[in-house]
C-alpha positions in Angstrom: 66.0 -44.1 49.6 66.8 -43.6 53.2 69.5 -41.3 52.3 67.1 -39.2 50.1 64.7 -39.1 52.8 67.1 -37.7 55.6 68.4 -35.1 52.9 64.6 -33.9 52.4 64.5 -33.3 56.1 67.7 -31.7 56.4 66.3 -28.9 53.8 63.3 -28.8 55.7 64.7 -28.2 59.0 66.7 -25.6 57.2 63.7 -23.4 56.0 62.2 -23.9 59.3 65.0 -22.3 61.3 64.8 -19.4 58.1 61.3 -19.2 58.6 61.7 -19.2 62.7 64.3 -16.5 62.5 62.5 -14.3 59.7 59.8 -13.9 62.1 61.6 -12.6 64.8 63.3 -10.1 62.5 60.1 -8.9 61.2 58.6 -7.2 64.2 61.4 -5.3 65.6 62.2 -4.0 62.3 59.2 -3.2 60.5 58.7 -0.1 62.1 61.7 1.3 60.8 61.0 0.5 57.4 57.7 1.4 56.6 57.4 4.7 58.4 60.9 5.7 59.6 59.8 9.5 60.0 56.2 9.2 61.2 57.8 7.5 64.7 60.5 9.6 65.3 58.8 12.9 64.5 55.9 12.3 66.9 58.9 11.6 69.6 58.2 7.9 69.4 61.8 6.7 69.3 61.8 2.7 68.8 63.5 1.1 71.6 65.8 -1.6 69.9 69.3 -2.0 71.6 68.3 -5.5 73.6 66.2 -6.9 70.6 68.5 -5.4 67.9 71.3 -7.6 69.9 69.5 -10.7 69.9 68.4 -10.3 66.1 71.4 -9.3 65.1 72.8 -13.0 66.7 69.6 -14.5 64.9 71.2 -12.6 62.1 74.8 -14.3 62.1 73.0 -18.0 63.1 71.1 -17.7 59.7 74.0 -16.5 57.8 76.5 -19.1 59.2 73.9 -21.9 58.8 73.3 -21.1 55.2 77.3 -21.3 54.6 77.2 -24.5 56.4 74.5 -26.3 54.6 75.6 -24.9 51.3 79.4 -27.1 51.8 77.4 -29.7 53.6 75.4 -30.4 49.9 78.2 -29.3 47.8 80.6 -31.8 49.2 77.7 -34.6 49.4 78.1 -35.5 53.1 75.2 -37.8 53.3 76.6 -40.2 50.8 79.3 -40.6 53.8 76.7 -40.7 56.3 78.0 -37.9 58.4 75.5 -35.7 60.5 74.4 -32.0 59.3 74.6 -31.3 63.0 78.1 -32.5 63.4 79.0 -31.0 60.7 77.4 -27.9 61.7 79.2 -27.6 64.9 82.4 -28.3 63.5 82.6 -25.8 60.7 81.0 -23.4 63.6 84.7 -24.3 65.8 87.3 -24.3 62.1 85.9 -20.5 61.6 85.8 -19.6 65.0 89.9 -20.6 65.3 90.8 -19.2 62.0 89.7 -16.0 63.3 91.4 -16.2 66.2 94.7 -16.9 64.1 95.1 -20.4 65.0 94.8 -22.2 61.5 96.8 -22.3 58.6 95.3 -21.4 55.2 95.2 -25.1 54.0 91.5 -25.1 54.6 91.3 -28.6 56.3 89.3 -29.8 59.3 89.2 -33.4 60.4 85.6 -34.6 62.1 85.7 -38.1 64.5 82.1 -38.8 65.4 82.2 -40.8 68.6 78.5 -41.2 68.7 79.0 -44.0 65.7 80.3 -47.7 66.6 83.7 -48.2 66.0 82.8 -50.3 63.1 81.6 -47.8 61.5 83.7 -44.9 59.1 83.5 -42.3 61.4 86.5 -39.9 60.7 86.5 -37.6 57.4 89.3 -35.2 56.4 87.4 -32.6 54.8 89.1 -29.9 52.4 86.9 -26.9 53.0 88.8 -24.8 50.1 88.4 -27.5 47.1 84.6 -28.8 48.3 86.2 -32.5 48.8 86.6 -35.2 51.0 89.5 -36.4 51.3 89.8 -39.7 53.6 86.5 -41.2 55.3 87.4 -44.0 57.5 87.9 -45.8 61.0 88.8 -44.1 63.9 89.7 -45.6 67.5 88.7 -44.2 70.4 90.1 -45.0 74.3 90.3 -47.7 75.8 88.5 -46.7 79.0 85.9 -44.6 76.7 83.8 -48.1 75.9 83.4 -51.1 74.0 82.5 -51.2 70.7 80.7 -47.6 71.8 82.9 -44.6 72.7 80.3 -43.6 75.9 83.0 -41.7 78.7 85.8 -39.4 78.1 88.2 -37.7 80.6 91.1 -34.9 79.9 92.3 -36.6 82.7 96.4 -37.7 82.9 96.2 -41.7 82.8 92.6 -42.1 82.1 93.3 -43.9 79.1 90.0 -42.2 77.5 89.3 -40.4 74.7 88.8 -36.5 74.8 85.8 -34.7 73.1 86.4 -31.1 71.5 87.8 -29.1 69.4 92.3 -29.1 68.6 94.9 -28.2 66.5 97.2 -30.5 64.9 101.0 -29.1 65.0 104.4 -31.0 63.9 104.8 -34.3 63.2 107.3 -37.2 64.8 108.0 -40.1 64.4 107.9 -42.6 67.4 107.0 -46.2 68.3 103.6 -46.2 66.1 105.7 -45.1 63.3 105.0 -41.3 61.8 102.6 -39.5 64.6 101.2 -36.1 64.4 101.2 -34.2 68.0 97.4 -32.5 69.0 96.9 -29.4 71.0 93.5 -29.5 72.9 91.8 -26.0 72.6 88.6 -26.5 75.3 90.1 -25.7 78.9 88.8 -29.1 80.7 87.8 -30.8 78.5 90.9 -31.5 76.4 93.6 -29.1 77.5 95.8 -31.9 78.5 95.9 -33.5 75.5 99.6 -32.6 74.6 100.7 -33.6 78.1 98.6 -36.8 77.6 100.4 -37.8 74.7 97.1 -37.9 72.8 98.5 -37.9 69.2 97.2 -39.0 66.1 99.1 -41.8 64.6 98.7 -45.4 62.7 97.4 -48.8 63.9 97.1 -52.3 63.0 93.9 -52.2 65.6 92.2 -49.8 63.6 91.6 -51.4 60.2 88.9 -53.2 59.0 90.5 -56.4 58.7 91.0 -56.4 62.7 87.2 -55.7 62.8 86.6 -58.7 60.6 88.5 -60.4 62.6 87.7 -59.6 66.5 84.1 -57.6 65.8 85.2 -54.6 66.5 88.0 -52.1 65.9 91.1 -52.2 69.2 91.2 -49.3 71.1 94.1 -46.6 72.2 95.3 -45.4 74.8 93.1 -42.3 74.1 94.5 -41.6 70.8 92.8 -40.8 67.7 94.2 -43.8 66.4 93.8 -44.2 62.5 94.3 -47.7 60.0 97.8 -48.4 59.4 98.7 -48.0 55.8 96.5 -45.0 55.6 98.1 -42.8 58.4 100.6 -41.3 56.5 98.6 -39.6 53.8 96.3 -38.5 56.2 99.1 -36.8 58.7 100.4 -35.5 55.7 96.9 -33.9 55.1 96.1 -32.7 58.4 99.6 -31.5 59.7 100.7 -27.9 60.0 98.0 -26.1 62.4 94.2 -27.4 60.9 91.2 -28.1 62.9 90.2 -31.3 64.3 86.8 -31.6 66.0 85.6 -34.6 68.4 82.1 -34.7 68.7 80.7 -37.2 71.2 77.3 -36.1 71.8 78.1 -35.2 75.8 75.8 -32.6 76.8 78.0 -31.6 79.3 80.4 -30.5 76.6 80.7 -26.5 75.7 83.1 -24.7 73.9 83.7 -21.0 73.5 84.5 -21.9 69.6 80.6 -23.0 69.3 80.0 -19.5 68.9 78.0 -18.3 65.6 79.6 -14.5 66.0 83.1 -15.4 65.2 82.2 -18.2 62.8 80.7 -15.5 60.1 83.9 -13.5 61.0 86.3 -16.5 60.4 84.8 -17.1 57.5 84.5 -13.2 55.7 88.3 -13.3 57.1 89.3 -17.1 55.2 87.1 -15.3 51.8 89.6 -12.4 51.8 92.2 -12.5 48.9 96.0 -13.1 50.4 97.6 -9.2 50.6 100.7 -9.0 47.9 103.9 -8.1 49.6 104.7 -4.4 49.5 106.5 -3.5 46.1 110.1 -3.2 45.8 111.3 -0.2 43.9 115.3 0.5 42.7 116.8 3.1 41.2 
C-alpha cells in the first residue's frame, strides 16, 4: 500500500510541474499563434528574447523530466525503494557526461543514496539501455562520514570521509581488497581528489548483511564505496570501462555543473542516435 501511495504522488507531482510549466509557456506564446500578422503589421513586435530563454529552459526541464519518469516506471524503481528525485538528478548528471564524451555506450549508471542507513540497500546498478536493474544492495560509506548515518563528507586527503557527486569509473586493479575498480571524481571540490584519495570501489566483508546481523550496522571504509564481498566482482565487471556513478547525500551545499537540464536532453538525443557505420571500402 505504502508503495502505491508514494507512486500516486510521484504522478501527481509530475502533472503539476506539466501543468506549472504549461502556464508559463502559454502567455509568452500565444500571441504568436493566434494572430502572428495582426502584431507585427501594426508595428507591435513581441518582445521575447529574455522570456523565450527562460521558456525555452522550462522547455528542456519538462522534456528531460518526462524521459526521467518514463525509465523511473519502466524499470519499477519503487519496488527497490529508490527516490524519483535521486533518481532524477542522477540521470540529469549520466546525460550531462555522455554529452560531454565522457561515458562509454554501455548505458550504465550506478546510484549510492547516502541519505538511507547503512542497513539499508542503498546502491543500484542501473542499465539505462535494457530498462533493468541489475544489482540493488549495501553500500559503505566513510568512516568519519557517521555512524550508522552517512551525515559529513570531505574531498579532503586523509579525511577518511565519504565524497558526494558525480564520477567516472575507469580500469580495474587488483590490490589488497582483492579486484578494485579506480573512480575519477568529476565535481571540482567536492570530489576531485577522489583518484588521489585512493577512493575506489572494491569488495568487503564489512559490507554484507551478515556483518549487519551481526554488529547492527554495516563497517565503514576508509571513504570507499565499499560493496559486499562475493558480489563485488560482478558488479566491477558491470560498472568498469568509463560509466557514471552518482553519490547523492542530500547536502545542500552540493552543486554540480552536470545538474544541468540543457545538456541532459542533448546527452540523451546524442545516446538515441544510431552508431555511424565505418566508411565503405571499395577494391578494384
Amino acid at each position: 500500500m505504502r508503495k502505491n501511495v508514494r507512486k500516486k504522488s510521484i504522478k501527481e507531482r509530475w502533472r503539476r510541474r506539466k501543468r506549472k510549466v504549461g502556464k508559463r509557456l502559454l502567455p509568452l506564446f500565444a500571441p504568436l499563434i493566434l494572430s502572428p500578422s495582426a502584431s507585427i503589421g501594426a508595428g507591435k513586435y513581441v518582445s521575447i528574447e529574455r522570456d523565450t530563454k527562460n521558456n525555452i529552459t522550462a522547455l528542456k526541464v519538462m522534456r528531460f523530466e518526462q524521459v526521467s519518469f518514463d525509465l523511473y516506471t519502466q524499470m519499477n524503481l519503487t519496488a527497490s525503494d529508490m527516490s524519483y528525485d535521486v533518481f532524477n538528478n542522477a540521470l540529469m548528471g549520466y546525460y550531462s557526461l555522455y554529452n560531454e564524451g565522457r561515458l562509454s555506450g554501455k548505458g550504465i549508471l550506478t546510484v549510492v543514496d547516502f541519505t538511507k542507513s547503512s542497513n539499508e540497500k542503498r546502491l543500484w546498478v542501473l542499465d539505462l539501455n535494457n530498462r533493468q536493474v541489475l544489482h540493488n544492495t549495501y553500500v559503505a560509506h566513510g568512516r568519519n562520514s557517521g555512524n550508522v548515518q552517512a551525515q559529513a563528507f570531505s574531498n579532503e586527503h586523509k579525511s577518511f570521509m565519504s565524497s558526494v557527486g558525480f564520477y567516472v569509473t575507469d580500469e580495474v586493479y587488483y590490490g589488497k581488497h582483492g579486484k578494485s575498480l579506480r573512480l575519477d571524481g568529476m565535481d571540482e571540490a567536492f570530489n576531485s581528489n577522489a583518484r588521489d584519495r585512493a577512493v575506489v570501489m572494491h569488495g568487503a566483508e564489512y559490507a554484507t548483511e551478515s556483518f549487519i546481523k551481526q554488529y547492527g550496522r554495516l563497517g565503514r571504509s576508509l571513504g570507499c564505496p565499499a560493496v559486499p564481498l562475493g558480489e563485488h566482482e560482478s558488479i566491477i565487471d558491470a560498472v568498469k570501462g568509463k560509466t557514471a556513478l552518482y553519490i547523492h547525500a542530500g547536502d545542500e551545499s552540493y552543486t554540480s555543473p552536470y545538474l544541468d537540464h540543457a545538456n541532459a536532453v542533448a546527452g540523451y538525443i546524442a545516446s538515441m542516435q544510431p552508431t555511424p557505420l565505418p566508411p565503405a571500402e571499395f577494391s578494384i
